[in-house]
C-alpha positions as CSV (number, residue, x, y, z in Angstrom):
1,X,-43.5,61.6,15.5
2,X,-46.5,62.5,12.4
3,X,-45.7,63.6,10.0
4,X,-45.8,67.4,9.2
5,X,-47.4,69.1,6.6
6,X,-46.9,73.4,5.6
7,X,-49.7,74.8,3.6
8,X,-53.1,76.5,3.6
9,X,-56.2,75.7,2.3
10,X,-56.6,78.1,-1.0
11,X,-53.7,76.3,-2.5
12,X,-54.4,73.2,-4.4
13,X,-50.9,71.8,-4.7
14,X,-51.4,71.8,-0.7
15,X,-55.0,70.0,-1.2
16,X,-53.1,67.4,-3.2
17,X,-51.1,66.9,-0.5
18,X,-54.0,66.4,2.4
19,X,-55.9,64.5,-0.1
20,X,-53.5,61.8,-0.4
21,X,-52.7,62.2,3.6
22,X,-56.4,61.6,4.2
23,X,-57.0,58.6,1.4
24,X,-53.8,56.7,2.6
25,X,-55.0,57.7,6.7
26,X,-51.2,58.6,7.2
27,X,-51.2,60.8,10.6
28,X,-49.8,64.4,10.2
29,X,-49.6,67.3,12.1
30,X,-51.0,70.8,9.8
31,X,-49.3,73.4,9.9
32,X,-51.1,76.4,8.4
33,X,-48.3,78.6,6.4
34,X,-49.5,81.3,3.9
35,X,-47.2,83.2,1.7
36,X,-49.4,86.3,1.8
37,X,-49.1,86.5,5.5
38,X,-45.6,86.3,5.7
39,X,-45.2,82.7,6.8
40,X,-42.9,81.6,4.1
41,X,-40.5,84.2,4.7
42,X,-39.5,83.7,8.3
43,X,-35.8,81.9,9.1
44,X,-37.9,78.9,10.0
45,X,-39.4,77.8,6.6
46,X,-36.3,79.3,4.4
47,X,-34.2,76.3,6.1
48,X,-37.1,74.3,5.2
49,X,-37.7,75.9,1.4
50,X,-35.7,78.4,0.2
51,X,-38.1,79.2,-2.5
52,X,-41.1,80.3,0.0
53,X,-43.4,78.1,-1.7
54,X,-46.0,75.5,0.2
55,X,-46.6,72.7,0.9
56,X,-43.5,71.2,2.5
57,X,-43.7,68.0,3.8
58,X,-41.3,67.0,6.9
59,X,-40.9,63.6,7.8
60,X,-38.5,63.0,10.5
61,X,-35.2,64.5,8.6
62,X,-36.5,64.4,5.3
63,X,-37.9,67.6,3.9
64,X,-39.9,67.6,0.5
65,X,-41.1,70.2,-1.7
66,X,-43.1,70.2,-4.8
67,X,-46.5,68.4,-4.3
68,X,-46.5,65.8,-6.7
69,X,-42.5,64.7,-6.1
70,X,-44.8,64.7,-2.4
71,X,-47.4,62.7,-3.6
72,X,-45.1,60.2,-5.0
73,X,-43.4,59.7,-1.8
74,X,-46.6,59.0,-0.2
75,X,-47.4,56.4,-2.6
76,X,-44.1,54.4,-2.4
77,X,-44.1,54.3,1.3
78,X,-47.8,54.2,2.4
79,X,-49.6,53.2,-0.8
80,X,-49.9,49.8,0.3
81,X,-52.7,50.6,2.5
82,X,-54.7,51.0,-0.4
83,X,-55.3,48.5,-3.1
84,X,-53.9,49.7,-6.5
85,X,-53.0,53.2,-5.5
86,X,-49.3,52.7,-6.1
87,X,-49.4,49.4,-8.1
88,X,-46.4,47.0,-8.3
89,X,-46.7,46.7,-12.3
90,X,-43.4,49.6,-13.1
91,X,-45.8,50.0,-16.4
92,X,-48.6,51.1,-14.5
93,X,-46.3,53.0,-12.1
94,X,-44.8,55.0,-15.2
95,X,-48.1,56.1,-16.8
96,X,-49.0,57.6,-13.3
97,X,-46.0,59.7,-13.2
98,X,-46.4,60.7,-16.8
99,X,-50.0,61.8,-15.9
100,X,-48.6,63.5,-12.9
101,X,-46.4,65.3,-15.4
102,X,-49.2,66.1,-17.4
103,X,-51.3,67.6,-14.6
104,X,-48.5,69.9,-13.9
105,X,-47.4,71.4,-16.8
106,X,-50.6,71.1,-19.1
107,X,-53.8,71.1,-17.0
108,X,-53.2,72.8,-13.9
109,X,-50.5,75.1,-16.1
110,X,-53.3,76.3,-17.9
111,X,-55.6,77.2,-15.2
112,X,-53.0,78.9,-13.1
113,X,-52.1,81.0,-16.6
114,X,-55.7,82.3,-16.0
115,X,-56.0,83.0,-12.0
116,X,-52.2,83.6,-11.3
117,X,-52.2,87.6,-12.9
118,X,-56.2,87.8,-11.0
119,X,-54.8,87.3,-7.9
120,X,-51.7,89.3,-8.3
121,X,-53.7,92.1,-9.6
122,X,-52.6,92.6,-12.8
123,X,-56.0,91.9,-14.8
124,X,-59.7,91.5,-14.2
125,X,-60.3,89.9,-17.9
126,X,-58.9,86.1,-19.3
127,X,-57.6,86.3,-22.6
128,X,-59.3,84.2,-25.8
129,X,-56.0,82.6,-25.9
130,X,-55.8,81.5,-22.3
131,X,-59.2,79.8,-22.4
132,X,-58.6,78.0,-25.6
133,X,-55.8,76.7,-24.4
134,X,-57.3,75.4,-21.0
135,X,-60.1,74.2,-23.1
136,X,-57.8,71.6,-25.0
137,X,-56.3,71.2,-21.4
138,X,-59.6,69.9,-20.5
139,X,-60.3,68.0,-23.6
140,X,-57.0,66.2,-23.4
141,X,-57.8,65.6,-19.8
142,X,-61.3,64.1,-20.4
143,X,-59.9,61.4,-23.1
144,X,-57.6,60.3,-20.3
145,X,-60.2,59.8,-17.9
146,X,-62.6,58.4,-20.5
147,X,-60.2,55.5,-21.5
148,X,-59.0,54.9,-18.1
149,X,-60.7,51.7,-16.8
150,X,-59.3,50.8,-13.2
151,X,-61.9,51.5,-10.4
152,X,-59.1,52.4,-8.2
153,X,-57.6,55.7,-7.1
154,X,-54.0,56.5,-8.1
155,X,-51.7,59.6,-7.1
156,X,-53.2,60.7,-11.0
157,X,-56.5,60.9,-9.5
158,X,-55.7,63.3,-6.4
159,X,-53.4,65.4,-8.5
160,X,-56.4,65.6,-11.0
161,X,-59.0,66.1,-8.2
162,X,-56.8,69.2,-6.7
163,X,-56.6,71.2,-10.0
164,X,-60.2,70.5,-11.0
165,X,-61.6,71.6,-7.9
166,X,-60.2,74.7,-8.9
167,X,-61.2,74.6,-12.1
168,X,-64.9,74.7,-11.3
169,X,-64.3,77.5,-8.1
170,X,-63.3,80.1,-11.1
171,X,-66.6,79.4,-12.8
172,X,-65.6,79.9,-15.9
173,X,-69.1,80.3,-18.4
174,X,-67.1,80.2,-21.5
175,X,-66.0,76.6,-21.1
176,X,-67.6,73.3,-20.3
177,X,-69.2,71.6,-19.1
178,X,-67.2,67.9,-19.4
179,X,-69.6,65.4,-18.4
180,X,-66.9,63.0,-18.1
181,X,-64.6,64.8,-15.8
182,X,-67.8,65.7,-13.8
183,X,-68.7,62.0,-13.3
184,X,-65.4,60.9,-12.6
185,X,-65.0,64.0,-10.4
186,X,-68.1,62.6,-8.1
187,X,-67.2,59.5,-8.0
188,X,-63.8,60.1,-6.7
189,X,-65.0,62.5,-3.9
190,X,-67.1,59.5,-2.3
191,X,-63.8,58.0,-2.2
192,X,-62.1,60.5,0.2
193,X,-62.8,59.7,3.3
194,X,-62.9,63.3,4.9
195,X,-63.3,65.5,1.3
196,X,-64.7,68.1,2.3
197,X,-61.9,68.9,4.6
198,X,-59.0,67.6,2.5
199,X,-60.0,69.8,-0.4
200,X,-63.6,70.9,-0.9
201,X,-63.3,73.7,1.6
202,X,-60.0,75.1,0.7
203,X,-61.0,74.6,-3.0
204,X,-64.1,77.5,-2.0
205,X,-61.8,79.9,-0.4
206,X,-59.6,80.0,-3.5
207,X,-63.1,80.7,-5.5
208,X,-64.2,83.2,-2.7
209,X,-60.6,85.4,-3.3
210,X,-60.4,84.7,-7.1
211,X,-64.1,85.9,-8.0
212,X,-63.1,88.8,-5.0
213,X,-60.1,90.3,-6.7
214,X,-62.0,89.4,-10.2
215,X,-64.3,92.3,-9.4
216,X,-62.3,94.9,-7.2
């Protein structure tokens, strides 16, 4: 049986998830689940995650949360379908899980401390301090990609591309642009064989409900 994967579009640990699904061409049955609607609250997923959150990843018995523990999983068992994606140097594998670490709780940390209370409602305006501190998110984000040679995608890269995409959907004036991350950004998307659908899309109904509740 495919795999199956809980998520929807607008969320971009769920794009990080069908990115990697799609570069890897691992089979997988979508299952569309969003926690506005309800879906995450029904006895069904609670067995699966009892913390209502997407995606979820259910292969055969095994049930995974968290996208990048997801990702991870991915790479050990199917990243040998792509050269260097989960390479068999444990240095090389380390620094991808750092970076993974990174992307969690400082780049995509900061963008979600600015969209997180615009979607919930509780402001329309982005504090000085918040963009600052996604500005050095960036910054710090653009020196990894500036010294990082291999012409290969890793789990890094997807995790990257997910909160990135984002990134540009909240068109954000004060900050930017980052060449770098912009170049890499392209060249990665010619890498994915179905982007659009992976991420792209998904990545401009976030922006479509972000600038949305920005001006209610």
């Amino acid at each position: 049986m495919p795999m199956k994967l809980y998520g929807f579009e607008g969320s971009p640990p769920t794009r990080m998830v069908k990115l990697c699904l799609d570069y890897l061409d691992v089979p997988f049955e979508y299952v569309y689940t969003h926690p506005v609607h309800g879906h995450t609250r029904t006895p069904e997923f609670i067995k699966l995650n009892p913390a209502h959150s997407v995606p979820v990843l259910l292969h055969d018995d095994l049930v995974l949360t968290e996208s990048r523990a997801i990702l991870l999983y991915l790479a050990e068992n199917f990243g040998h379908k792509k050269r260097g994606f989960w390479p068999s140097n444990e240095a090389k594998r380390a620094k991808i899980r750092s970076r993974l670490h990174f992307d969690a709780g400082i780049l995509y940390n900061a963008i979600t401390d600015i969209f997180i209370p615009i979607l919930t409602g509780q402001t329309k305006s982005i504090d000085e301090e918040k963009i600052e501190k996604l500005k050095e998110a960036l910054d710090l984000t653009a020196d990894i990609l500036k010294n990082d040679k291999s012409k290969e995608l890793t789990p890094t890269d997807l995790a990257f591309m997910a909160s990135y995409s984002t990134f540009l959907q909240m068109n954000l004036q004060e900050i930017g642009p980052y060449k770098t991350i912009d170049e890499w950004f392209e060249r990665c998307k010619l890498k994915i064989p179905h982007y659009f659908t992976a991420c792209g899309s998904g990545a401009e109904e976030f922006g479509a409900f972000f600038h949305q509740r920005k001006s209610e």
